[in-house]
C-alpha positions, 0 to 999 in steps of 0.5 A: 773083582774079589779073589775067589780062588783057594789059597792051597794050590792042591786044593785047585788041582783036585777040582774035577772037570764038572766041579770046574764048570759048576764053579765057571757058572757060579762066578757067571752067575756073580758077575751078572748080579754085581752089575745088575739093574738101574734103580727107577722108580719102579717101587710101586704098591700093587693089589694085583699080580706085577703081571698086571703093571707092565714090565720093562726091558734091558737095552741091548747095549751090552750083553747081559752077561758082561756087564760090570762096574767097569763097563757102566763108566765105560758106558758113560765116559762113551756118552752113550745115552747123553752120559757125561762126565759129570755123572756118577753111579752107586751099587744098591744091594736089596737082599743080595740083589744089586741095582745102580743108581746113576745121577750127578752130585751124590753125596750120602747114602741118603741122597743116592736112595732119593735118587733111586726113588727108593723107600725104605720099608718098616723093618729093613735094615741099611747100611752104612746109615743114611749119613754115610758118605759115598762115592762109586765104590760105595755099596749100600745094602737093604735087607728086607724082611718076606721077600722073595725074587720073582721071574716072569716073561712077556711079548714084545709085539713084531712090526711089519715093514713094507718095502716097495719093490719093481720085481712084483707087478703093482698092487700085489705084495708077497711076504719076505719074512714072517714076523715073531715076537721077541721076549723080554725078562723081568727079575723083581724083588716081591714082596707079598702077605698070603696070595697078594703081592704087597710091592715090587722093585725090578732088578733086572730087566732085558730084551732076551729076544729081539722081535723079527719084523714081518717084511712084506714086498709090495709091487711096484712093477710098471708103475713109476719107480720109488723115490730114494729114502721112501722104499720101506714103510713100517706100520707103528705098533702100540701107542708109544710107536704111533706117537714117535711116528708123528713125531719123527714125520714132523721133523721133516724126516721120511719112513725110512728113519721111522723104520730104523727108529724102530729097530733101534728102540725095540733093540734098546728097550722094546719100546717101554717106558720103564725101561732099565739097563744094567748100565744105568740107562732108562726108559724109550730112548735109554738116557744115561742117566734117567734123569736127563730126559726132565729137560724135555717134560717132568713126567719124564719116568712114565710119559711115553711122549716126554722119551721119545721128544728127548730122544730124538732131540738127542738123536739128532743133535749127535747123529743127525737122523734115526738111520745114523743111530742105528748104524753106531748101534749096530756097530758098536752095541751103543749110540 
């Protein structure tokens, strides 16, 4: 990272106690930009709000405000995600606002851009040109004309899981914790002529708060005890839930991994299908790169079904069950 002290050390002395904390907040503030955003397919032409085109999410795999270069290639030398070796990374900076693009095999500012599924727009300026070569150091800047950075908020709906249990009399239930909706933040690139917005490209994107479950106790008092691995059920919320449940049941595996799937996937990305983390991962399962998941199906950017196929091959070919992932995820904030 650049230097950005003062060269004359009076000039340091001088600071006060309050110019110290604004200085702290803006290299803060820096460090979150510098690490900022995968770059998707996330360009898109809308007629309406971007409200109306969904959000995506960050995955809590890292903290938002730590990540940087380094923690990307950490992220992929970790093989969080299905990273390996073979995959790399570019900065893509479009009006100051930065973005990664990760793949495999880069090799202009062209390819990157392709990769990024960016398209460059009439009158935005580039460099270096598209023929530049590049590594990961590289930082390709866009300058884009009437655009303006855009933050908005949006619900992530609460489950609610049932857990069986003798000390209440069969058939009747009681509420352990209520339910609450989490929050997620979306940062975008607008750009708009007069009260319609023209495009825009989501830069940062994160799970700000984590939803609560609603855990309700069901009774099984002087009935037959519950059978180990089936003493909690978690009702699907949302069509992407309901499609994995079926899946996760097809597997052979019982509610209780459908439970931690949940948990682990409304952590990682809350359950959206654009979804995108700063280190570069993508979509439901937070694949690292995006791109992995076309072995699963080509509509691996939109299609909640292709995700969630991939990631539960990914889970259980490195974990063995959903359970096993959320225990790495809860250990070390990456699985």
């Amino acid at each position: 990272m650049a230097n950005h002290r003062r060269g004359r050390m009076s000039a340091v002395k001088a600071l006060t106690r309050r110019q110290w904390l604004r200085l702290a907040a803006g290299v803060t503030v820096l460090g979150m930009v510098v690490g900022a955003g995968f770059v998707s397919r996330d360009f898109y032409t809308s007629t309406e709000s971007s409200a109306n085109s969904g959000v995506t999410s960050y995955s809590a795999t890292q903290d938002r405000d730590t990540v940087s270069r380094g923690s990307t290639r950490q992220a992929i030398r970790n093989g969080a995600g299905g990273a390996n070796a073979n995959t790399s990374y570019v900065n893509v900076q479009i009006n100051g606002k930065n973005k990664v693009v990760l793949g495999t095999g880069f090799t202009d500012v062209k390819s990157v851009l392709e990769a990024g599924d960016i398209t460059l727009q009439p009158g935005d300026q580039i460099n270096p040109s598209l023929t530049t070569r590049v590594n990961e150091k590289t930082v390709i800047r866009i300058d884009r004309a009437d655009a303006q950075v855009k933050t908005e908020e949006s619900p992530i709906p609460f489950n609610t899981i049932e857990e069986k249990t003798s000390s209440l009399p069969a058939g009747t239930t009681k509420v352990k914790t209520e339910g609450q909706n989490g929050v997620m933040e979306t940062t975008s690139l607008v750009t708009a002529a007069g009260n319609k917005n023209l495009t825009s490209n989501i830069f940062a994107s994160f799970v700000k708060t984590v939803p609560v479950d609603k855990v309700v106790l069901v009774g099984t008092g002087g009935g037959t005890p519950a059978q180990a691995g089936s003493t909690s059920t978690t009702v699907p919320v949302g069509e992407a839930q309901s499609i994995a449940h079926g899946l996760v049941t097809s597997r052979g595996w019982g509610e209780d991994q459908f439970t931690c799937l949940v948990q682990l996937w409304n952590k990682e990305s809350g359950w959206r299908t654009n979804a995108s983390n700063p280190s570069g991962a993508y979509g439901i399962p937070q694949a690292l790169p995006g791109s992995k998941m076309a072995s699963a199906g080509p509509n691996w950017q939109t299609d909640a079904h292709t995700q969630i196929v991939w990631g539960l091959g990914y889970i259980q070919g490195r974990y063995g069950n959903p359970c096993g992932a959320w225990a790495q995820s809860q250990a070390t904030n990456w699985y």
